[in-house]
C-alpha positions as CSV (number, residue, x, y, z in Angstrom):
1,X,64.4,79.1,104.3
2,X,61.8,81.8,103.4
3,X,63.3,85.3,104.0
4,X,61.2,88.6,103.7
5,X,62.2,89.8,100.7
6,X,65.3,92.6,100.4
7,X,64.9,96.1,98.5
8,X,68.1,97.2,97.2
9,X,66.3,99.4,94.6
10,X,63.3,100.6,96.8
11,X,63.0,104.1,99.0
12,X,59.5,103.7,99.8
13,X,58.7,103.4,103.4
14,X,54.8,102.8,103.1
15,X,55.7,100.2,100.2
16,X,58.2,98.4,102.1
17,X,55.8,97.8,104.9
18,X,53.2,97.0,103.4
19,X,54.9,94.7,100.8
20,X,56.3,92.3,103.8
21,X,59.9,93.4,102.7
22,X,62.4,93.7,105.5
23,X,62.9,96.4,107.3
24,X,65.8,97.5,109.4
25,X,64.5,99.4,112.1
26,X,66.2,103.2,112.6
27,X,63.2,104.4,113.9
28,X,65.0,104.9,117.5
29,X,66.5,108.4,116.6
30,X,63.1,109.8,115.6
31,X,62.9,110.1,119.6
32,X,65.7,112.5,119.7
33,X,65.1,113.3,116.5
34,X,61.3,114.5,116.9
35,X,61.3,115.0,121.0
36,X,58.3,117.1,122.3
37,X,58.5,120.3,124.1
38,X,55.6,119.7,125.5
39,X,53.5,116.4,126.7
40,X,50.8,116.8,123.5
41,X,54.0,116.5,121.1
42,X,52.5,119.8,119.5
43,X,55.6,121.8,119.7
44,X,59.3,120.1,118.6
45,X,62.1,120.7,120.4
46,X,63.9,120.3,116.8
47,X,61.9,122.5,114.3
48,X,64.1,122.4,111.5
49,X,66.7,120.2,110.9
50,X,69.1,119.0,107.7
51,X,70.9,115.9,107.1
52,X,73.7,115.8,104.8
53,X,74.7,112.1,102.9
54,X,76.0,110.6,100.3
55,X,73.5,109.8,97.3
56,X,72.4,106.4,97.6
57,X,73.0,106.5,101.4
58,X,69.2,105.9,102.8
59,X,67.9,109.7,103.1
60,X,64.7,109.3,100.8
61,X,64.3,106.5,102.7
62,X,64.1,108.4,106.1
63,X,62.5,111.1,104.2
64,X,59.7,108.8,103.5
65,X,59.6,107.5,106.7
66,X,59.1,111.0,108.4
67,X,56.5,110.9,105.7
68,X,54.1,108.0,106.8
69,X,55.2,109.3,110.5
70,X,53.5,112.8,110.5
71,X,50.3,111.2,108.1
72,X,49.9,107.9,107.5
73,X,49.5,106.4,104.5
74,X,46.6,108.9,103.1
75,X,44.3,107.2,100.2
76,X,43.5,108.7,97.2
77,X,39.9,109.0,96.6
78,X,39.4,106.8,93.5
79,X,41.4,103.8,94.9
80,X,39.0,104.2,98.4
81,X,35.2,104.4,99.4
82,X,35.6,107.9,101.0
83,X,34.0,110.6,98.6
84,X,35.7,113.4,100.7
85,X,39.1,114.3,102.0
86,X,39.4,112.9,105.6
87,X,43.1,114.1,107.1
88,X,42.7,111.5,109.5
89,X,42.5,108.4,106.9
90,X,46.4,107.9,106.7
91,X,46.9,104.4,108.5
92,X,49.7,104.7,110.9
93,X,49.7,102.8,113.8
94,X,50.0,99.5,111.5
95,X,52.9,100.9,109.4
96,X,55.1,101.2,112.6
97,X,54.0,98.3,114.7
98,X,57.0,96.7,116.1
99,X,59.2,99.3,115.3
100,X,60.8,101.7,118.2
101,X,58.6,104.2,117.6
102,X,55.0,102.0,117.5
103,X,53.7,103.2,120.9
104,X,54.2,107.2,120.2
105,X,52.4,107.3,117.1
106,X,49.6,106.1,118.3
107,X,49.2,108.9,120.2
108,X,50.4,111.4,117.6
109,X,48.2,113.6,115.5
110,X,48.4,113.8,112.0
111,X,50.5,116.7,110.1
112,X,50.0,117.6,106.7
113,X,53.5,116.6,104.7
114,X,54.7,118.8,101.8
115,X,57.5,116.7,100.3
116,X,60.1,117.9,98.0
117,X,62.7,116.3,96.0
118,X,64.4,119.0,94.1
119,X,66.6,116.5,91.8
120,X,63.7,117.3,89.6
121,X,64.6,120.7,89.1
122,X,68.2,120.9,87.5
123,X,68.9,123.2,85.3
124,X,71.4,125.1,83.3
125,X,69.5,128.5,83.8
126,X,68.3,130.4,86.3
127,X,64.7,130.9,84.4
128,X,64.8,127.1,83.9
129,X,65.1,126.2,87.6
130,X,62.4,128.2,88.1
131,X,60.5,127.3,85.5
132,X,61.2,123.7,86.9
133,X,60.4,124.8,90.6
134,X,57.1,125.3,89.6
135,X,56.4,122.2,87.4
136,X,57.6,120.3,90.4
137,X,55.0,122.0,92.5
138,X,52.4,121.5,89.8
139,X,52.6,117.8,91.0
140,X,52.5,117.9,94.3
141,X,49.4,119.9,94.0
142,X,48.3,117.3,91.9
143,X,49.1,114.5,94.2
144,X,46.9,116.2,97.3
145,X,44.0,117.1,94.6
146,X,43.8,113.4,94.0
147,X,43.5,112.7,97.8
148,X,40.8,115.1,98.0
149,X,42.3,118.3,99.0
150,X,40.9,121.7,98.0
151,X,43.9,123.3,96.7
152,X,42.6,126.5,95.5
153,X,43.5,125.3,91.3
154,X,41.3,123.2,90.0
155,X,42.9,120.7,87.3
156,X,42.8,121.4,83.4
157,X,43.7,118.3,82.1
158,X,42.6,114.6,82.2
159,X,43.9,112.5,84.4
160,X,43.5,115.2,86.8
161,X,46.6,117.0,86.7
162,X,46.9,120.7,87.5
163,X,48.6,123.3,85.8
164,X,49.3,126.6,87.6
165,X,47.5,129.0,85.2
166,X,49.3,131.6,83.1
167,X,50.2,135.3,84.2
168,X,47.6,137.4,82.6
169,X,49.3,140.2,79.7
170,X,51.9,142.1,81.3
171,X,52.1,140.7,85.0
172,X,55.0,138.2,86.1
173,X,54.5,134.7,86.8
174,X,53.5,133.9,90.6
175,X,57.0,132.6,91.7
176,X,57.4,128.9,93.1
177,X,57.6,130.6,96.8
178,X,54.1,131.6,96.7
179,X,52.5,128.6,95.1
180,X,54.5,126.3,98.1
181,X,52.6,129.6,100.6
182,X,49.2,128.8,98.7
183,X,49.6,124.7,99.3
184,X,50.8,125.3,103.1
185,X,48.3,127.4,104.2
186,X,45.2,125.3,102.6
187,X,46.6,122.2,103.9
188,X,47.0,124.5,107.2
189,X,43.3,124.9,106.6
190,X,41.9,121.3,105.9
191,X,43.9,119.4,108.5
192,X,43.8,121.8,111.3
193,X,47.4,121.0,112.0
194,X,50.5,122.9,110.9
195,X,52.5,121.5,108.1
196,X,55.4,119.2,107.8
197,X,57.8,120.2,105.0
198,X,60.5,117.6,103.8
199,X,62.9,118.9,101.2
200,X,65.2,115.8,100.0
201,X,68.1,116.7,97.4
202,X,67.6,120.7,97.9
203,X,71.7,120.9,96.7
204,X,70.9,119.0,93.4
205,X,70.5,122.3,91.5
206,X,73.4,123.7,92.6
207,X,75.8,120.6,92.5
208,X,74.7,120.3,88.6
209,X,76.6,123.5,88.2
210,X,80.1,122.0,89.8
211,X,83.3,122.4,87.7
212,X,81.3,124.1,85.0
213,X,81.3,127.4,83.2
214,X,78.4,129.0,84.7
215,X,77.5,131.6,87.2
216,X,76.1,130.1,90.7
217,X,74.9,133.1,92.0
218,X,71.2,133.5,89.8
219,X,70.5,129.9,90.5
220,X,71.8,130.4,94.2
221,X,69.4,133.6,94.4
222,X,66.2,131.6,93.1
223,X,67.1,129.0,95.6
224,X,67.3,131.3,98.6
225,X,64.1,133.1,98.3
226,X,62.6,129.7,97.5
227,X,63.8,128.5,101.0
228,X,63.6,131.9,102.6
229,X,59.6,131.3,102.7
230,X,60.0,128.6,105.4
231,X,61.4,130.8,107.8
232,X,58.7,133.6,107.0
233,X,56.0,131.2,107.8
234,X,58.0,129.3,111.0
235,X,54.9,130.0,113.6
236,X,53.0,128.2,111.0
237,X,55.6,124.9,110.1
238,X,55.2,122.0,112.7
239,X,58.5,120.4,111.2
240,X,61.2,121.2,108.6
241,X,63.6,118.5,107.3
242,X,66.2,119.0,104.9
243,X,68.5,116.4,103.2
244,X,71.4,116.6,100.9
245,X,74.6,115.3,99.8
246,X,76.7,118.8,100.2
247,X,76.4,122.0,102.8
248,X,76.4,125.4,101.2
249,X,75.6,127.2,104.3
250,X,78.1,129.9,104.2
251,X,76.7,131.1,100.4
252,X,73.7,132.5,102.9
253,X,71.3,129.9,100.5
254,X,69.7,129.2,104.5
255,X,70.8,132.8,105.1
256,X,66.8,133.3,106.3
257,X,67.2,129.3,108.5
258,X,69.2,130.7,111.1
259,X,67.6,127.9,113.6
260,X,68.5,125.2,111.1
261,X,70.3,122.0,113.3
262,X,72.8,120.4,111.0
263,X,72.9,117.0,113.1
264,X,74.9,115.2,109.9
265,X,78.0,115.4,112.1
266,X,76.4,114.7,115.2
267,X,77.5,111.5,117.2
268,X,73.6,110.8,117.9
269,X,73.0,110.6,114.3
270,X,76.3,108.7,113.1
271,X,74.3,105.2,112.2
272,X,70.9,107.1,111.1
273,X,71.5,106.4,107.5
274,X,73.7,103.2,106.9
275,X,73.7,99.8,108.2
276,X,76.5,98.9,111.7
277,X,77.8,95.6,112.1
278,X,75.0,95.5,114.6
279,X,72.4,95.1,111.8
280,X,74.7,92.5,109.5
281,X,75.3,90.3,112.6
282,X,71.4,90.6,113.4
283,X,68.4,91.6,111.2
284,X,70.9,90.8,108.3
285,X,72.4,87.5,109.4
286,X,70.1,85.1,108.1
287,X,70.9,86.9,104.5
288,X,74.4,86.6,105.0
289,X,74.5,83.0,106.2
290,X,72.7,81.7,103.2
291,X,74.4,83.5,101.1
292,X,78.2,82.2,102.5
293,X,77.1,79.2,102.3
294,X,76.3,79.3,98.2
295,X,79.9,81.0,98.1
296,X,81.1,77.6,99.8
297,X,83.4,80.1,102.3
298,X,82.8,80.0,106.3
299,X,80.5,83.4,107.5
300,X,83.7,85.1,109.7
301,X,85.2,85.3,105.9
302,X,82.5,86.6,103.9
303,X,82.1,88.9,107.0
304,X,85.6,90.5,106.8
305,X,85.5,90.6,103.2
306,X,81.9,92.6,102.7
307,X,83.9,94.8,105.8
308,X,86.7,95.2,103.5
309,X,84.6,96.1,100.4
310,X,81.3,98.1,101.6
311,X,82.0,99.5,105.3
312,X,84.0,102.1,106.3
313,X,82.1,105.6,106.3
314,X,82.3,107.4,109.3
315,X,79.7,110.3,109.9
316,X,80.8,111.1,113.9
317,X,84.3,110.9,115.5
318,X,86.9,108.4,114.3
319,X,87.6,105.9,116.8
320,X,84.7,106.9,119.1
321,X,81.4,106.5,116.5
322,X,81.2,102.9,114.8
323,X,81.5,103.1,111.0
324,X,78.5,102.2,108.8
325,X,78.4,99.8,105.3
326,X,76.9,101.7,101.9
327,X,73.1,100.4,102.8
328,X,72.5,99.9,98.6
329,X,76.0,97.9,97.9
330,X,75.2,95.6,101.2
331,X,71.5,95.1,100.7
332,X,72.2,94.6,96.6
333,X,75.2,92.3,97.7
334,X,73.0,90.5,100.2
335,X,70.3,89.5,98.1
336,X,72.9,88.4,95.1
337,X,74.4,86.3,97.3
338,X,70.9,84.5,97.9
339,X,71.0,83.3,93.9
340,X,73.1,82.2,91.1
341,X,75.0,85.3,90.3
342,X,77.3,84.8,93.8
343,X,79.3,81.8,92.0
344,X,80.5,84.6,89.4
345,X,82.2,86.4,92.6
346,X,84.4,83.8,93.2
347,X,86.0,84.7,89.9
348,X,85.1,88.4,89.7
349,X,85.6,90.0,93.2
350,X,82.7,91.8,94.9
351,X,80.4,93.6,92.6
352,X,80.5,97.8,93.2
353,X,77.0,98.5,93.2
354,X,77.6,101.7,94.3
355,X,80.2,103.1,92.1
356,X,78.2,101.6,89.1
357,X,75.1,103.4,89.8
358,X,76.9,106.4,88.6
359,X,80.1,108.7,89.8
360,X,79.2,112.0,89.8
361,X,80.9,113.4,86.7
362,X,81.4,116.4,88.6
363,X,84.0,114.6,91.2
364,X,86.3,113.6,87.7
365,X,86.1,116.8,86.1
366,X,87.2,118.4,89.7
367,X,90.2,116.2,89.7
368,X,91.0,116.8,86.1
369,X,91.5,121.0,86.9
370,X,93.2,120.1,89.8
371,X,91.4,119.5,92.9
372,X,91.6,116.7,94.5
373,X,90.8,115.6,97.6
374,X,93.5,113.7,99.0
375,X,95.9,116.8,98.8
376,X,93.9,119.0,101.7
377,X,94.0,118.4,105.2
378,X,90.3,117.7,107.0
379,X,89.2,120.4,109.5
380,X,89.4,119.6,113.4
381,X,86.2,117.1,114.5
382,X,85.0,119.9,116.4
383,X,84.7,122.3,113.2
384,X,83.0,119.7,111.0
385,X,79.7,121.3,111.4
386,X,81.5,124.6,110.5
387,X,83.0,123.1,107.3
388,X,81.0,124.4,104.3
389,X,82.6,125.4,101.0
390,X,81.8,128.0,98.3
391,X,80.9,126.9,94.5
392,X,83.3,129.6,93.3
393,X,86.3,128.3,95.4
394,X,85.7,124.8,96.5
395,X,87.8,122.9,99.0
396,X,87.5,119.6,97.1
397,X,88.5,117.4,100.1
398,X,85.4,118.7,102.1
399,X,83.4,117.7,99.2
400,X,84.5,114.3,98.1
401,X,84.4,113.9,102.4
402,X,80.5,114.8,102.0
403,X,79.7,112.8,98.7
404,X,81.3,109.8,100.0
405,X,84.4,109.4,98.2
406,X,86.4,110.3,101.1
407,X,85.7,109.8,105.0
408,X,87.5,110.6,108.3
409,X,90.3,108.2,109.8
410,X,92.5,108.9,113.0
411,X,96.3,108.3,113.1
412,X,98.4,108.1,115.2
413,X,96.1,110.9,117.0
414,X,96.2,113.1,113.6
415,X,92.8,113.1,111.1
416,X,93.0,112.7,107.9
417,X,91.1,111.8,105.0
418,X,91.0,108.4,103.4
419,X,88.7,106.2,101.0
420,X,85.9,104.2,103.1
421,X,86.4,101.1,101.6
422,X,87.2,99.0,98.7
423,X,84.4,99.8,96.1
424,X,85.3,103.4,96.2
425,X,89.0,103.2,96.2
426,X,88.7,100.8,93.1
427,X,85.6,102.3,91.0
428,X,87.0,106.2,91.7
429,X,90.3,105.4,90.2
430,X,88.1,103.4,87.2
431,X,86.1,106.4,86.5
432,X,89.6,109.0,86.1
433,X,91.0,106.2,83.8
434,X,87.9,106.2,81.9
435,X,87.9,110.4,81.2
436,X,91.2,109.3,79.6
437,X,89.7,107.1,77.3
438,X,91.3,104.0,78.3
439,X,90.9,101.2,81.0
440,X,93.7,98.9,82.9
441,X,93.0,95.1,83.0
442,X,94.9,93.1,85.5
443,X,98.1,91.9,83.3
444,X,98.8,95.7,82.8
445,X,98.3,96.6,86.4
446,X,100.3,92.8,87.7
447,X,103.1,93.7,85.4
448,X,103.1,97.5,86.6
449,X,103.2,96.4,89.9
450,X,106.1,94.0,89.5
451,X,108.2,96.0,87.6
452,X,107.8,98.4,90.7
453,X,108.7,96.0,93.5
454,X,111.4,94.7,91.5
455,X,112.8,98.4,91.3
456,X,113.6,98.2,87.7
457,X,112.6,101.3,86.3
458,X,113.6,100.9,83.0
459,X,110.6,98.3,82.4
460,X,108.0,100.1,84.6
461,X,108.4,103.4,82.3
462,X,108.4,101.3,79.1
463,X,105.1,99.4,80.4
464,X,103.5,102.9,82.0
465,X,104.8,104.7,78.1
466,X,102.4,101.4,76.6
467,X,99.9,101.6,78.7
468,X,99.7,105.6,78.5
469,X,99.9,105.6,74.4
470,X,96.4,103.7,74.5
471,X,94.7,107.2,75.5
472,X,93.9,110.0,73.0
473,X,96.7,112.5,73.0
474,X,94.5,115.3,73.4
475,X,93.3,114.0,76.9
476,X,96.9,114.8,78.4
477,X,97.7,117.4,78.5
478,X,99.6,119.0,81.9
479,X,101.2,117.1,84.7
480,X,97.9,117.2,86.3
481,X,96.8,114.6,84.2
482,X,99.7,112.9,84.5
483,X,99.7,112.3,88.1
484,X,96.0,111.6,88.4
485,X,97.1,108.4,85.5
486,X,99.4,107.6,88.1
487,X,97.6,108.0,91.1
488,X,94.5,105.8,89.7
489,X,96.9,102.7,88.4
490,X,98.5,102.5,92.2
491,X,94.7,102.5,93.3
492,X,94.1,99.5,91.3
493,X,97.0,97.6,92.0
494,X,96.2,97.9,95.5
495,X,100.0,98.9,96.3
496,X,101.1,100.6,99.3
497,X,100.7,104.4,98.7
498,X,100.0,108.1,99.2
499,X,99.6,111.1,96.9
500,X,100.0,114.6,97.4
501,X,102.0,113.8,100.7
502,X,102.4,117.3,103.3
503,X,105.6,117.1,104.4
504,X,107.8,119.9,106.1
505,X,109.0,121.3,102.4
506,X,106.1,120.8,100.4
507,X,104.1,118.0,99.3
508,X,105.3,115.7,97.5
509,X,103.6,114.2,94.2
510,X,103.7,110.2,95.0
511,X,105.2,107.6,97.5
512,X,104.7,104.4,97.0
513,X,106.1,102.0,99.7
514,X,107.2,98.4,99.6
515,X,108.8,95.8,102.4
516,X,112.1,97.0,101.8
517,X,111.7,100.5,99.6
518,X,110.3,104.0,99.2
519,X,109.6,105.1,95.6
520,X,109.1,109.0,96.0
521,X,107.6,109.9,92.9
522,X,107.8,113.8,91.4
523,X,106.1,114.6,88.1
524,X,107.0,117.4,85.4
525,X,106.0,117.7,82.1
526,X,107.8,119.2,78.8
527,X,110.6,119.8,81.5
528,X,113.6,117.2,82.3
529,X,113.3,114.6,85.3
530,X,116.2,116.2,86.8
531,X,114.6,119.1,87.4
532,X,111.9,117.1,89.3
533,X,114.9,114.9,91.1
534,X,116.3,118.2,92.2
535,X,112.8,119.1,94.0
536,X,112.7,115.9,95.8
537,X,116.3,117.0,97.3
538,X,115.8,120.4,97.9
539,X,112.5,120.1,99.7
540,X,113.5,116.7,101.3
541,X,110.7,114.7,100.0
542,X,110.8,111.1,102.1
543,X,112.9,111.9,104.6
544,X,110.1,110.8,107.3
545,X,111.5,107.0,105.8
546,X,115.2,107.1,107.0
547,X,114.3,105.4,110.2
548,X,111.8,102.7,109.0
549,X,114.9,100.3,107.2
550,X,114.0,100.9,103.9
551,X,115.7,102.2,100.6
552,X,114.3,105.7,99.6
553,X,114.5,105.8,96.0
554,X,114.0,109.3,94.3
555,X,112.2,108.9,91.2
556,X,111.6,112.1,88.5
557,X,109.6,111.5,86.0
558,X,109.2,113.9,83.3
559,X,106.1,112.9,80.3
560,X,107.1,115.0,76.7
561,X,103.7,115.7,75.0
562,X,103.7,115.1,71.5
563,X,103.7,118.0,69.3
564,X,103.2,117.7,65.2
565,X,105.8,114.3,64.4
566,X,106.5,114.1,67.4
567,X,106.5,110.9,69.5
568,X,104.8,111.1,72.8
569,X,107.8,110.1,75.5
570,X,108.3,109.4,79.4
571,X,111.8,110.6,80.1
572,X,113.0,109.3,83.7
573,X,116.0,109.6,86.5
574,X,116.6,107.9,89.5
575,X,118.7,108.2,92.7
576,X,118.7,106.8,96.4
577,X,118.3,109.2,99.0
578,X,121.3,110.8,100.2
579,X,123.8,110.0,97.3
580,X,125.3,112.7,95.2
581,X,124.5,111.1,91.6
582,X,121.5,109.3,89.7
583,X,121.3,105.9,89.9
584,X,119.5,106.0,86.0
585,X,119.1,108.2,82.9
């Protein structure tokens, strides 16, 4: 069977279309998205918006989209027969036939589009993002010369390409603000239409900077004036959209966007980016029934099991708003499947496309000073929109929750934060064992595990001793470390477990459950594990276990660096729950 052909890698609207590829349609929530004040569709109820996703999650996509929406798919004059700019030329109406939107934009005039993507402009200085800023705008001037556009600079190289001329002696350089003015108001000009600007990535300046050494507050400055401009000229904007993966709001970086709708925790927008089961069980299904049937396994399982592995993020209200897949691990996993490389899954597991492409090293160095996500409670559903965080004192669950390493879950009418899914649980826990220098295969994880269930402590510290002697002694170094070792072994033996756990006296470091056991885990290091048995007593860690039947085991473990001839050690001591004496030295 002949199937339109899938994109995992592509984020081009225009070339999907016109390639024949397949395309989901989320077109439907450009009607809420883009609804008229008025008849004409002149005037947007929504004038400026911002979307915040994970990477990877489909926002240059929709970006793109708005793109081709506002002015077609505009030709440059050397690959056409026009000899002048003509802002009507951008084909639209073919572009969206037979998607939700194809009888509106018929009707629609065309809007100039200014389209940013500022993950070409990181930086480790303030003078460098701006110097950046301004060689990004150097090509989108570029880009509108070659479509004929007048834009005021003529080029001053072959090829076409336009340089911003240098200041004369003695007079600053014109900053990126006023170059982005100079563009709006010609294009204002030629297409007697206001402007459409779409800013994708506008945080990727500012998240390079995460868990490093450097002052925010330049680059933040640079940033704000840069934005600032699109509220200065908001009678002349038709639309402003704004993507990300993280919300700075309260650092005033949108001090000037005070009409700025964050719709990423909106209910209307839940599925905008992201595929539902609606789209595997329909535009998707041919894909997946080919491809279960070269795994040799029945649909329902490869169904539960792509659940399992790829689904999972919620952007709305848990238990109310459906949960989406990761749209580049499904559609990469989808067209596998179609070919040879599926009969290596059987053997392998499901691939992580996702968490290959690249965790942000950010994320692990956050973890490694401390912060880490599982430890903070989420805000209340109805302050999600409210939930920003400052660069300077970042509340790490609220930004692993808006990079996609964490989502929302309900409990037992309680919210809380949890992994999405299997590819992030797994690759996450990877990537912290990797900053150590070392990497856990499946005999050291099975044997972990057993040693574990079998309660026989002796051999699980001996085995955890091996296993941590592997890594360069520099790398540990406090009982941070230590725990985050710990933490990302249980992830990957896919035990029972939670870290960081708020109870009534504190939190407690690790509990790991079994059928008929509680391990409560507390960590020290250079200390003694009875000092970290007598915190579990004292602060009545796993006491929320009495009533479930099982044994609550107390478990101190205290990891001895290694100082000059000295051997690196795990000391341990154990007790049940409510008995006066250690069970083990």
């Amino acid at each position: 069977m002949d199937l339109p052909f899938l994109h995992p890698d592509q984020s081009g609207f225009i070339p999907i279309r016109r390639g024949g590829g397949l395309y989901v349609d989320k077109t439907s929530h450009l009607h809420r998205l883009l609804a008229p004040v008025g008849g004409d569709g002149s005037r947007l109820r929504t004038k400026y918006a911002f979307l915040a996703r994970p990477r990877r999650f489909g926002k240059t996509l929709l970006v793109s989209t708005l793109e081709a929406y506002f002015q077609g798919d505009l030709p440059r004059l050397e690959s056409s027969d026009q000899t002048a700019f003509d802002p009507n030329a951008g084909e639209r109406e073919e572009l969206f036939r037979g998607t939700a939107v194809e009888e509106i934009v018929h009707r629609l005039r065309a809007h100039p589009v200014v389209r940013l993507n500022l993950a070409m402009t990181t930086a480790d200085t303030p003078e460098r993002l701006c110097t950046r800023l301004l060689s990004h705008l150097e090509s989108v001037y570029t880009n509108w010369h070659a479509r004929g556009v007048a834009t005021g600079i003529e080029p001053r190289t072959e090829g076409g390409v336009i340089r911003f001329p240098p200041p004369p002696a003695g007079s600053d350089a014109v900053p990126p603000s006023d170059r982005l003015q100079n563009l709006l108001h010609e294009l204002e000009r030629q297409f007697k239409a206001n402007p459409v600007v779409l800013i994708d990535e506008y945080d990727a300046p500012l998240t390079h900077l995460l868990g490093r050494d450097i002052d925010p507050e330049p680059f933040i400055a640079v940033l704000r004036e840069f934005f600032g401009l699109l509220k200065h000229l908001e009678e002349s904007l038709h639309f402003v959209f704004i993507t990300g993966i993280s919300r700075f709001a309260h650092v005033n970086l949108f001090s000037a966007l005070n009409n700025l709708k964050d719709i990423s925790w909106d209910p209307d927008y839940a599925d905008l980016c992201g595929f539902t089961e609606a789209d595997l069980q329909g535009a998707l299904q041919p894909y997946l029934q080919a491809g279960s049937g070269n795994l040799g396994k029945p649909v329902e399982q490869v169904t539960q099991e792509l659940r399992d592995h790829y689904n999972g993020y919620c952007f709305g209200i848990p238990g109310l708003d459906e949960n989406v897949y990761n749209p580049f691990s499904l559609l990469h996993c989808l067209n596998d499947m179609q070919g040879a490389s599926a009969s290596r899954w059987k053997l392998l597991g499901w691939p992580n496309y996702w968490a290959a492409s690249g965790t942000p090293q950010f994320l692990v160095r956050m973890a490694r000073q401390g912060n880490f996500g599982l430890s903070s409670e989420p805000p209340p559903v109805d302050q999600l929109m409210d939930a920003t965080y400052d660069l300077t004192n970042i509340d790490s669950g609220s930004l692993m929750l808006q990079t996609g390493y964490l989502t929302l879950r309900m409990d037992q009418g309680r919210l809380r934060y949890d992994y999405p899914n299997n590819e992030v649980r797994l690759t996450f826990s990877s990537s912290l064992l990797k900053d150590f220098g070392r990497y856990a295969n499946q005999d050291e994880l099975t044997a972990l595990y057993s040693t574990l269930a079998d309660e026989d402590y002796d051999t699980f510290c001996t085995r955890l001793h091996t296993f941590m002697a592997g890594m360069p002694g520099e790398k540990i170094t406090n009982e941070t470390d230590c725990h985050l070792i710990l933490h990302a072994l249980c992830q990957l033996m896919r035990v029972e477990f939670q870290s960081e756990v708020h109870q009534l006296g504190g939190r407690s470091d690790l509990e790991v459950v079994f059928p008929g056991h509680v391990c409560v885990f507390e960590f020290k290091y250079n200390q003694s594990p009875a000092t970290a048995l007598e915190q579990i007593e004292a602060r009545d860690y796993g006491r929320r276990y009495f009533a479930s039947g099982r044994r609550v085991v107390a478990v101190g473990l205290n990891f001895v660096g290694s100082g000059p001839g000295e051997p690196y050690r795990i000391e341990y001591q154990t007790h049940t729950r409510g008995s006066s004496l250690p069970d083990n030295r």
